[in-house]
Every structure is written in structure tokens, then in C-alpha cells.
N, C-alpha and C positions, 0 to 999 in steps of 0.2 A: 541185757545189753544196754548202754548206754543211748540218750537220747540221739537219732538221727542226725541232730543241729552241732551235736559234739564229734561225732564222726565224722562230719564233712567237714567241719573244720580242723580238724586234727588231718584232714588229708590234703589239705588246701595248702599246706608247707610243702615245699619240694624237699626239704631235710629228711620230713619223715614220708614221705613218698617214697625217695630212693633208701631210707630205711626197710620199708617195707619189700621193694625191689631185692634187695641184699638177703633179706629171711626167706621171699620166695624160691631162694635157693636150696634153703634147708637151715637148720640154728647155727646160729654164732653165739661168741662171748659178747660181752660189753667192749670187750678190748680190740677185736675183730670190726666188729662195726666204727667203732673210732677210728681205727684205723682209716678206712675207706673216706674220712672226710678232712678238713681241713678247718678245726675247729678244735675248741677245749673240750677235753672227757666231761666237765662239767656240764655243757651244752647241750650234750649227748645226751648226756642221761636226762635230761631236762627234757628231750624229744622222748626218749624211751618211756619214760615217766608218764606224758602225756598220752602216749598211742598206749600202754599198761591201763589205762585210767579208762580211756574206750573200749577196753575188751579185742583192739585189734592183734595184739601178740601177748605172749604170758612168757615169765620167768621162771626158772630154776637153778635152787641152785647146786650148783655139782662141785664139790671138793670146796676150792678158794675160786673158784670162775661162777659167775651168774649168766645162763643162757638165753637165749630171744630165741621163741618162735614165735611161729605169725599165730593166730587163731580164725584159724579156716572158716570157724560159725559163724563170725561175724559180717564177713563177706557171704558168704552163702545169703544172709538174713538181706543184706543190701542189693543183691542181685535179685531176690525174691518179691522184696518191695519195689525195685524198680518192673520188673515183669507184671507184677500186681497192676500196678501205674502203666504200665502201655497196653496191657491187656483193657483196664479201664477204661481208655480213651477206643481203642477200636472199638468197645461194643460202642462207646457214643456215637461216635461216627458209622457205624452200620446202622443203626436206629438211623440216625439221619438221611441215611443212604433209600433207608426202605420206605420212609416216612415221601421221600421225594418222587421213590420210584411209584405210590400210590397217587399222586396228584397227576 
């Protein structure tokens, strides 16, 4: 997977947010997803490119169409790390908790 600092930036665009939004549906073309915005195919693929680069969706290609789907591991692994990270901080604060309830 890609560094953390390239995945949050790569989602910090609302382009490819609502990119993402649109696969969570299930795969599109390249041509599908253009569709849905108001911008050049070049663009497009310039965001598709990016989140490709993250590991957050993968391509295939089927006949003359190239398909988007998302890559579910990716998310799973950020969901993961976040739970990690809040799990982290309660035990801090139960430590603190207990360290106080002994005084």
C-alpha cells in the first residue's frame, strides 16, 4: 500500500472523493465516470491515475473499455489504522483514569 500521507491526500480532492463515491456503486468505464462530471476526459484520467497510484481502485481492461473498481484493502487497512489510533488513546486515558482513581 501506498504511504498514508499519499492516501489522505489523494482523498482531500472532492473530484476523486465523488470518484470513489461513483465505484462504490460497483465498476464503471473510464467513460462512465467522465460522464458524471463536468470536466476534460484528460482530467479524469489524471484523478484516476492518482487514486491507481494509491492502490485505492485497480483497472481492467475488458475488450476497448478500461474498468475502475475501488480496492476494498485499502480502506479496510485505513479503517484499521484508525481503530489502532483510537484504541491507543483509550488505553492512555484508562491508565490515567486508574492512575487517578489510586490517589
Amino acid at each position: 500500500m501506498a504511504s498514508f500521507n499519499l492516501t489522505f491526500k489523494a482523498l482531500s480532492d472532492p473530484t476523486r472523493r465523488k470518484i470513489l463515491q461513483l465505484l462504490n456503486s460497483g465498476p464503471l468505464s473510464a467513460g462512465e465516470i467522465a460522464e458524471q462530471f463536468n470536466m476534460t476526459k484528460p482530467s479524469i484520467s489524471h484523478h484516476l491515475n492518482l487514486l491507481k497510484q494509491v492502490d485505492m481502485i485497480m483497472d481492467e481492461k475488458q475488450g476497448q473499455y478500461v474498468i475502475y473498481r475501488l480496492n476494498t484493502t485499502v480502506f479496510q487497512e485505513i479503517v484499521q489504522w484508525l481503530m489502532d489510533f483510537s484504541n491507543e488513546k483509550n488505553e492512555e486515558e484508562s491508565e490515567e483514569d486508574k492512575k487517578e482513581s489510586e490517589k
